[in-house]
C-alpha positions in Angstrom: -29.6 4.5 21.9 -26.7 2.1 22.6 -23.1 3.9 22.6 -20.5 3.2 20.0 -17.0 2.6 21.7 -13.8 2.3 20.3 -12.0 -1.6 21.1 -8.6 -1.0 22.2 -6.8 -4.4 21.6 -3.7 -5.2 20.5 -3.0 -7.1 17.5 -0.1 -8.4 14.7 -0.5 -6.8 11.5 -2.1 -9.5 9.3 -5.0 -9.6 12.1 -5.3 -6.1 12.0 -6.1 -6.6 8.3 -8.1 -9.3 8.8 -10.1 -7.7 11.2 -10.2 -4.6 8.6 -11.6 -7.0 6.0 -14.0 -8.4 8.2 -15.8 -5.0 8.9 -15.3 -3.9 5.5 -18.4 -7.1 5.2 -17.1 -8.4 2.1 -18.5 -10.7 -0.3 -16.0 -12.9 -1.4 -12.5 -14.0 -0.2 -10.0 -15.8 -2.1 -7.4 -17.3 -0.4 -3.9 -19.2 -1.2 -1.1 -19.1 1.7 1.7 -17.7 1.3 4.1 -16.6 3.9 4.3 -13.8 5.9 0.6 -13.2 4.9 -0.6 -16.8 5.4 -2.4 -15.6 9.3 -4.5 -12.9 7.2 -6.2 -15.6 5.6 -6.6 -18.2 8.2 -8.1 -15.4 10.4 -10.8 -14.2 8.1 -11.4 -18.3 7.7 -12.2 -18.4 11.2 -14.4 -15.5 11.4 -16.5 -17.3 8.7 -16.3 -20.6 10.2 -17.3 -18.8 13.7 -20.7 -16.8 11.9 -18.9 -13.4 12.1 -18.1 -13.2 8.5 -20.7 -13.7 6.3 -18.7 -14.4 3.1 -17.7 -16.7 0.4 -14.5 -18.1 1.0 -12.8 -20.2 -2.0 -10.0 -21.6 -1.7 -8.0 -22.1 -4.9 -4.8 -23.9 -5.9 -2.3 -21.3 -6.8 -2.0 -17.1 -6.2 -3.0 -16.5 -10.2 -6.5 -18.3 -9.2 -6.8 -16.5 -6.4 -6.7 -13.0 -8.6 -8.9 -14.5 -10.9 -11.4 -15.4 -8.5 -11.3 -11.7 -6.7 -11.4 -10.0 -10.4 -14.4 -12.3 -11.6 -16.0 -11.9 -8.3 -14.7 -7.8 -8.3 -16.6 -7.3 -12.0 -20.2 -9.0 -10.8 -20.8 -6.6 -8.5 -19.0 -8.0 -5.4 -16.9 -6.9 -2.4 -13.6 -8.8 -3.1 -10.3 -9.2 -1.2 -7.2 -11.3 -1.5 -3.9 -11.4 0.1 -0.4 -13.0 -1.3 3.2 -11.7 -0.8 6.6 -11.9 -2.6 6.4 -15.0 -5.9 2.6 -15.6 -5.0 2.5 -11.6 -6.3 4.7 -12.2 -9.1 2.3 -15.9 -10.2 -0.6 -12.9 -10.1 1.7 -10.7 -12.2 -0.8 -11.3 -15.4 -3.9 -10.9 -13.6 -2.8 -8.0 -12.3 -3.0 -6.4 -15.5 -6.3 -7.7 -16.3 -7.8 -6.4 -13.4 -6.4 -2.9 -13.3 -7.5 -2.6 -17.0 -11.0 -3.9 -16.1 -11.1 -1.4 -13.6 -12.1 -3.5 -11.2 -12.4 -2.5 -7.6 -10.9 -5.2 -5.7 -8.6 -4.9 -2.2 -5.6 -7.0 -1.8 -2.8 -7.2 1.6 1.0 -7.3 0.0 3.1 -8.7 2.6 6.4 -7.6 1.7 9.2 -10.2 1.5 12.5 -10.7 -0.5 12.6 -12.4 -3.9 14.7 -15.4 -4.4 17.1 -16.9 -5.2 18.3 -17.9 -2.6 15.0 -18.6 -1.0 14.6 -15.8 1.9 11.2 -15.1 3.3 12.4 -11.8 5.0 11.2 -7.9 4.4 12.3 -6.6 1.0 9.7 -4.0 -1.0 11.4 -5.0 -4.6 8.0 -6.9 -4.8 5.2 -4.7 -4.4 7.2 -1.9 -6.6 6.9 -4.3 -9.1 3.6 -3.6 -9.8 4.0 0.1 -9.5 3.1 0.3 -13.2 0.3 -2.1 -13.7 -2.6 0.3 -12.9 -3.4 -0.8 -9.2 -3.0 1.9 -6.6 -0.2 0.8 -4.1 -0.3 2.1 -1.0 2.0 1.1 2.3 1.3 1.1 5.9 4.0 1.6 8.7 2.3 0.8 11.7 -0.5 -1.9 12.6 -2.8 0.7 13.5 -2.5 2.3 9.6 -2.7 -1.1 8.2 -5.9 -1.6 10.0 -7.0 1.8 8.5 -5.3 1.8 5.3 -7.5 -1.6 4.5 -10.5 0.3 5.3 -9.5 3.1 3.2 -8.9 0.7 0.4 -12.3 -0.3 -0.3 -13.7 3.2 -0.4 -10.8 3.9 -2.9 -11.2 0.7 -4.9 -15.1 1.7 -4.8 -14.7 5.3 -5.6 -12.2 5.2 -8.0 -12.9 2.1 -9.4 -8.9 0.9 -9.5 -7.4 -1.9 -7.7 -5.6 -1.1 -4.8 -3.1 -3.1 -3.1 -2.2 -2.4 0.7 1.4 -2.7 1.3 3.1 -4.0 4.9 6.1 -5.2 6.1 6.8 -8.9 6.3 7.3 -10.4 9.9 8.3 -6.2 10.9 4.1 -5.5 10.6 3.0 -8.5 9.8 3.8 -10.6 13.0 4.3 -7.7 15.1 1.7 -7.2 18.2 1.2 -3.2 18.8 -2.0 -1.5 20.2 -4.6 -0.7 18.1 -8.2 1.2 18.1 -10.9 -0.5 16.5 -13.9 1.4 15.4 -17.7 0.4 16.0 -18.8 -1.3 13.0 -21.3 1.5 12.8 -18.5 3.9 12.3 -17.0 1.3 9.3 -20.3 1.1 7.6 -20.9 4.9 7.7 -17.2 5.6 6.2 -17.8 2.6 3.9 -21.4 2.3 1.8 -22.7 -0.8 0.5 -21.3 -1.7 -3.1 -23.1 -0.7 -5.7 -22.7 -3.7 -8.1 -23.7 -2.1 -11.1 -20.5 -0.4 -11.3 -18.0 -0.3 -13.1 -20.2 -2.2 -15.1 -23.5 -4.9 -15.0 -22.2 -8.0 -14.9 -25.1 -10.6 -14.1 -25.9 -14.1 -14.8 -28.2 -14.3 -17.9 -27.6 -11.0 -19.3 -24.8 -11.5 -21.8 -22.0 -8.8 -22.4 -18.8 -9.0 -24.0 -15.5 -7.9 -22.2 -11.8 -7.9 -22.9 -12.4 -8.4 -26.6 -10.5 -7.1 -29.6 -11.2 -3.6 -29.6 -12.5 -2.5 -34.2 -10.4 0.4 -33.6 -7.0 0.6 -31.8 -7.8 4.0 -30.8 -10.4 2.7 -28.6 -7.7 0.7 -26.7 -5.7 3.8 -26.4 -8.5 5.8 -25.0 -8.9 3.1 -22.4 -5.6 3.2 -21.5 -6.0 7.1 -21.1 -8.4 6.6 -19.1 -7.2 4.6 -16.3 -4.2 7.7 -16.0 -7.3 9.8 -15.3 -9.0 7.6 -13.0 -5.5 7.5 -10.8 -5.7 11.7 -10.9 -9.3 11.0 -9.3 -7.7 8.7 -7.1 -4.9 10.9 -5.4 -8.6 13.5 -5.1 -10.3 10.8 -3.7 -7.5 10.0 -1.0 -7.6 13.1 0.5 -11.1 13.7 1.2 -11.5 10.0 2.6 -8.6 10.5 4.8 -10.2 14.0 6.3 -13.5 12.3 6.4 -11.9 9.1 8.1 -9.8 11.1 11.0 -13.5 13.0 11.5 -15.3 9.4 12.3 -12.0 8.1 14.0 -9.7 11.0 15.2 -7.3 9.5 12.7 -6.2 11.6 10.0 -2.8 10.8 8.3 -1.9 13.2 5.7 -3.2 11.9 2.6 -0.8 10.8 -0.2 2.0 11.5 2.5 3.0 12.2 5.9 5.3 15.0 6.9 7.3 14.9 9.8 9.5 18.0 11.2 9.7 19.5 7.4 9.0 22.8 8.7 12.0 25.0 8.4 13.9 21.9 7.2 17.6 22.2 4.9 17.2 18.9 4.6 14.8 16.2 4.2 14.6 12.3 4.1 12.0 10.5 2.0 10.8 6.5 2.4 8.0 4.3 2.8 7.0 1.2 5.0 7.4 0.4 8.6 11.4 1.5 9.2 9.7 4.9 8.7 9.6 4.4 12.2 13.3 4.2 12.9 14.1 7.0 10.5 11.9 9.4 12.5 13.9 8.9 15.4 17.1 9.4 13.6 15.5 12.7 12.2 14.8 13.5 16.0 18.8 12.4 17.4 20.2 14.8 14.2 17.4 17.4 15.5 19.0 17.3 18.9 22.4 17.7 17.3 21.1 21.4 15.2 20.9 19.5 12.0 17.4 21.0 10.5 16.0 18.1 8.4 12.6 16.6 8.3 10.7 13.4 7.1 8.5 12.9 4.1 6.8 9.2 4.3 5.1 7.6 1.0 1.6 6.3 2.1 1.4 6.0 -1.7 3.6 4.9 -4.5 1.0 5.3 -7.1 -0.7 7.4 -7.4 2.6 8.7 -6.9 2.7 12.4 -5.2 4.9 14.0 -7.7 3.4 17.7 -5.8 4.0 16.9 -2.5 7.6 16.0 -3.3 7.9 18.7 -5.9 7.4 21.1 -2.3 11.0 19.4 -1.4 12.9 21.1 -4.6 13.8 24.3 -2.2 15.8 22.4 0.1 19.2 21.9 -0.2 19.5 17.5 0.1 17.2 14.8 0.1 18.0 11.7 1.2 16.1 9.2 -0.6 15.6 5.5 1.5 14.7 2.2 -0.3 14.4 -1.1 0.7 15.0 -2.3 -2.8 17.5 -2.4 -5.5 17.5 -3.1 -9.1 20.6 -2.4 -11.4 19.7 0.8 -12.3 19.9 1.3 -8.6 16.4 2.2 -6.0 13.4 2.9 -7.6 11.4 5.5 -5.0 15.2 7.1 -5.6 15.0 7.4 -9.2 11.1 8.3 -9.2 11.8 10.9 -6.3 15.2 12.4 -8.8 12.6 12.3 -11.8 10.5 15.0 -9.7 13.5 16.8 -7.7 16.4 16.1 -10.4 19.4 13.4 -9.6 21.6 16.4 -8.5 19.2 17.2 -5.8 18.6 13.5 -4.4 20.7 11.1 -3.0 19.6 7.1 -2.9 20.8 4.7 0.1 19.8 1.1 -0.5 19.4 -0.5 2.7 17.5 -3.5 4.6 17.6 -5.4 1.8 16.8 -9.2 1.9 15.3 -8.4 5.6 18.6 -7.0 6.7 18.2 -4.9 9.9 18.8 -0.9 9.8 18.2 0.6 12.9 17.6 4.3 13.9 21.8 4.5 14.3 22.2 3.3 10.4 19.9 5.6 9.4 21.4 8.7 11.5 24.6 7.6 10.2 24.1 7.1 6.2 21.7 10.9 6.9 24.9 12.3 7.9 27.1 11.3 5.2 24.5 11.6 2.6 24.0 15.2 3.5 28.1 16.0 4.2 28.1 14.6 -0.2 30.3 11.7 1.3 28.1 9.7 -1.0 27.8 9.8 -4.6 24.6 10.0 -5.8 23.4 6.6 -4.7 25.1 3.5 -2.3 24.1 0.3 -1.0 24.0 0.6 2.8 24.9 -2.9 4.4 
């Protein structure tokens, strides 16, 4: 019997992903460049133009195609990815709504990056947020190795759950960073990751006629629908738990589930992001460790379904320090969904990194320190 081994290699992000996709054995790839993700796509081109991939790859002439293409392709019974970033998401935003109603199980990369004007292709998450609400699960990696695994994760989800789920990383931070990664034997993919059954969520096949998408004869119906995809995102957060146990069995790679917690035992005070910087914010929680202050981390693998009990475990403590790499005018938006859970008396909000700003471990130590010494109202831009 031959031996599975582990590659150890070292990759950027988007070929982490790419390589994710490509084990995943999907059916159909649609593709329309867009940068930072533009690599995912050229890389899963090659594997197909090489004989590794054994996919359709279309390539279409704007992002809104290229959702169409994934959610047709998605509700026939096929294995379906895209990848965009930033407007391409936003010229989707439509789709998106048709395809998380549709229920239909399809995987897409979200490399984060500002929205103009001015024109900025650096890290921002104001664009993935945005579709916070549209019915697709949102996840976010904060190392290559998690994209490569989160991806992975995402088609059992999609495929289990039957939602759309978009994986989340950081533009040119993840995306065109090279760190070392483990990739599994394909043998170990295909066991954690079953062939499609098309049939599902429903039998879509050429020559036997349905209708879909059509004006419901009783509003009610619509409603029920609607219902419905709230209870298939309770599944979900269900769902994301055992696959990760099951995943860290097959890999030795287990992450937490909806979240990972970092230090938060015996913690006063805890700090609460998502994305890459998590990274940097760790190590500030380490430097304040050093320096007696008793605070942990709490990092967002997912936004939705969002974890409203794992953050609900942070009410007893006596700040938290709420990170985003956003800002609308109503200020952060994990800070006000995290205030919604803890109350806005509990949380403070820094708004930092925007428009691909830097904010190193030091910033982070810093804005902790005054956050949790109340020399910040309840929320600040960080610059």
């Amino acid at each position: 019997m031959r031996a599975l081994t582990t590659t150890k290699t070292a990759l950027t992000g988007n070929y982490a992903v790419a390589h994710a996709v490509k084990m995943a054995r999907p059916h159909v790839i649609s593709a329309y460049p867009i940068t930072p993700q533009t690599t995912i796509v050229e890389k899963l081109s090659e594997f197909i133009a090489k004989g590794e991939l054994k996919a359709s790859f279309i390539n279409v002439e704007s992002e809104f195609s290229a959702l169409a293409v994934v959610y047709g392709a998605a509700m026939a019974g096929a294995r379906a990815f895209t990848a965009t970033s930033s407007h391409g998401l936003f010229y989707m935003y439509e789709m998106l709504w048709w395809a998380a109603a549709s229920r239909a199980p399809i995987v897409m990369a979200v490399v984060t990056r500002t929205l103009g004007p001015p024109w900025n292709i650096h890290d921002e998450h104001n664009d993935i947020l945005a579709i916070r609400d549209s019915g697709w699960a949102v996840a976010m990696a904060s190392t290559v190795q998690e994209a490569f695994d989160l991806t992975v994760q995402a088609f059992r989800l999609a495929e289990s759950a039957y939602v759309p789920v978009a994986v989340g990383l950081d533009g040119f931070v993840l995306s065109h960073t090279v760190e070392t990664i483990e990739l599994p034997p394909q043998e170990v993919v295909d066991k954690f990751l079953p062939p499609r059954n098309p049939d599902l969520p429903l039998r879509l096949r050429p020559g036997e006629p349905i209708t879909m998408g059509n004006i419901p004869s009783d509003d009610r119906i619509h409603a029920e629908h609607l219902k419905n995809i709230y209870r298939a995102h309770q599944e979900a957060k269900r769902a994301i738990y055992s696959m990760d146990v099951e995943y860290g069995k097959l890999t030795g790679r287990e992450y937490g589930g909806m979240v990972e917690k970092y230090e938060l035992d015996g913690a006063k005070f805890a700090v609460v992001c998502m994305g890459a910087w998590c990274g940097d914010a760790k190590e500030a929680v380490r430097a304040l460790r050093r320096e007696g202050v008793p605070i942990g981390l709490m990092r967002l693998r997912f936004v939705r379904p969002f974890p409203d009990e794992e953050v609900e475990a942070l009410a007893g403590l006596d700040r938290v320090v709420v990170f985003d790499r956003d800002i609308t005018p109503a200020g952060g938006i994990l800070g006000r969904e995290v205030a919604s859970v803890l109350g806005r008396d509990k949380v403070t909000n820094v708004l930092a990194g925007l428009a691909g700003v830097d904010f190193k471990a030091e910033d982070f130590r810093k804005a902790i320190k005054h956050a949790i010494e109340r020399e910040y109202r309840d929320w600040i831009v960080a610059l």
